[in-house]
C-alpha positions, 0 to 999 in steps of 0.5 A: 756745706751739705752731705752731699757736696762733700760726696762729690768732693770725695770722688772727685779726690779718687777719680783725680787720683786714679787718673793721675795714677794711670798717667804717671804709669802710662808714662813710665811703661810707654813713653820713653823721654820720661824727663819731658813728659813727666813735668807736663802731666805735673802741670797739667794734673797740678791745674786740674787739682787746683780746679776739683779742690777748690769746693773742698778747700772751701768746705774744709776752711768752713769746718775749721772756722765752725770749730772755735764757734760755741755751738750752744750761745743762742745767736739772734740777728736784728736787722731793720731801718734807723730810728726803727727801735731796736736798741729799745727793744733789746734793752728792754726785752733783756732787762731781766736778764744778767749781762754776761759781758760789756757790749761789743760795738763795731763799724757795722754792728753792736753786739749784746750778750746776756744770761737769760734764767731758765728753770732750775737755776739754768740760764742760756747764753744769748747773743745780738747781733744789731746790724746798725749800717745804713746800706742793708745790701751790705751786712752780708759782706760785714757778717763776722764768720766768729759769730754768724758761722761761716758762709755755706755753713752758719750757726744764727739761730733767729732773725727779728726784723723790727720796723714802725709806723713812726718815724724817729724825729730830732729836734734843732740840736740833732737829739731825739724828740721825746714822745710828746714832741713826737706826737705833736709833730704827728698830729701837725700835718696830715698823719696818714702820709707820714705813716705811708711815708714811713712805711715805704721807708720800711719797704725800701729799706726791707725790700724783697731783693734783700730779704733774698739776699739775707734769708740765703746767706744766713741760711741753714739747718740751725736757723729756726726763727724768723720774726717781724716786729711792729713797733711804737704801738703806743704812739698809734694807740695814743693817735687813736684815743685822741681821735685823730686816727681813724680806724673803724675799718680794722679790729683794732690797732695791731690789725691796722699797722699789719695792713700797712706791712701786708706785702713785707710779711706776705714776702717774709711768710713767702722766703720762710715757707721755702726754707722751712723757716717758722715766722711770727709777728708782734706788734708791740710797743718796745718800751713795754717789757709786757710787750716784749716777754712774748716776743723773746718766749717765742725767739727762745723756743725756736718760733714754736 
């Protein structure tokens, strides 16, 4: 909690006190049937403390729950739609990192730690947190306080929205289709409704009440970076070279998938802006550690 909530805190804890004071004194110099009068004050001040209180009970459980957080392991949240290539890119931005312990998964999120090597022989602890649930309204309630912080008071250091242009297809036993499948499924059909349709998947699942929602419960002073991540460039890249995509509007390829995300990163740019948050885009193809480095330097340094 700020400063300035716990101020309030601290005179409400001594204008509480001199009231009960004066009452209690009040009591013993005015009132003669003391046995009564002194169980109702009791009752009456008993209510009113547990209402003042309960502000700073909350600020104090916090404090302690913050107590036992490692203050120094750098803490990222990725958070984007099924299929959209997180786990990719974590592996693959990571790959020259050594890994500090076996990935943690649970119902709603899997968990990576790596060393990344600084210079001079130093290495930095690093810390994902995946968010792998399919309802996004809900990662606030499944946020571990053991590794976001407790609310009113985390500790996250970055967010990196990952999302794509191309849809994670399987095939009839339910595995994921290999790259040249997917691209033949592409080029079968009209190309510019799948990337639409895609893309307002995206929309949907990274919607502006969400991303209120996310940005203010994760908030605070150590939160520094906030990133969006375009993927699957490639697939876009080899769609353009075989000429069935037209871009001749836009520069290039990257130019053409952010105009597709012009109203996410237009709300993200927004939410940061009020928050005094630095915001970055890549677009990249997360199977490419050349792609990757970029992304992770920029994380590392706190979006500067």
């Amino acid at each position: 909690m700020s400063r300035k909530v716990s101020r309030k805190g601290i005179v409400a804890i001594i204008i509480y006190l001199i009231a009960f004071i004066s009452v209690i004194c009040g009591i013993f110099y005015y009132i003669p049937d003391r046995q009564a009068a002194i169980p109702v004050a009791l009752f009456v001040f008993s209510g009113v403390g547990i209402w003042l209180f309960t502000p700073i009970r909350e600020d104090l459980e916090n404090f302690v729950k913050n107590l036992f957080i490692k203050k120094s392991i750098y803490r990222i949240c990725t958070f984007g739609r099924a299929g959209s290539g997180k786990t990719t890119f974590i592996t693959t931005a990571f790959t020259f990192c050594d890994t500090a312990k076996p990935i943690i998964s649970t119902e709603n999120f899997d968990y990576y730690n790596y060393k990344v090597p600084l210079e001079l022989r130093n290495y930095m602890d690093v810390e994902i947190a995946d968010y792998r649930g399919q309802k996004p309204g809900q990662i606030i309630n499944h946020a571990d306080p053991g590794f976001f912080g407790a609310e009113g008071s985390r500790v996250l250091n970055a967010i990196v929205f990952i999302v794509d242009l191309i849809p994670r297809k399987n095939d009839e036993h339910g595995n994921p289709l290999n790259d040249e499948a997917l691209f033949n499924w592409l080029i079968d059909g009209d190309i510019i409704d799948k990337i639409k349709e895609r893309v307002y998947e995206q929309e949907s699942y990274i919607g502006d009440a969400i991303l209120e929602i996310l940005i203010d419960s994760l908030h605070s002073k150590n939160l520094k970076s906030v990133i969006l991540v375009i993927n699957k460039l490639d697939l876009i890249d080899k769609l353009i070279d075989n000429g069935h995509l037209d871009i001749s509007n836009f520069n290039d390829s990257k130019k053409y998938a952010e105009h597709h995300f012009k109203r996410m990163i237009n709300n993200i740019s927004r939410a940061c802006g009020e928050n005094n948050i630095k915001f970055s885009i890549f677009t990249i193809c997360g199977k490419k550690t050349d792609d990757t480095k970029p992304v992770i330097n920029c994380l590392l340094r706190g979006g500067n």
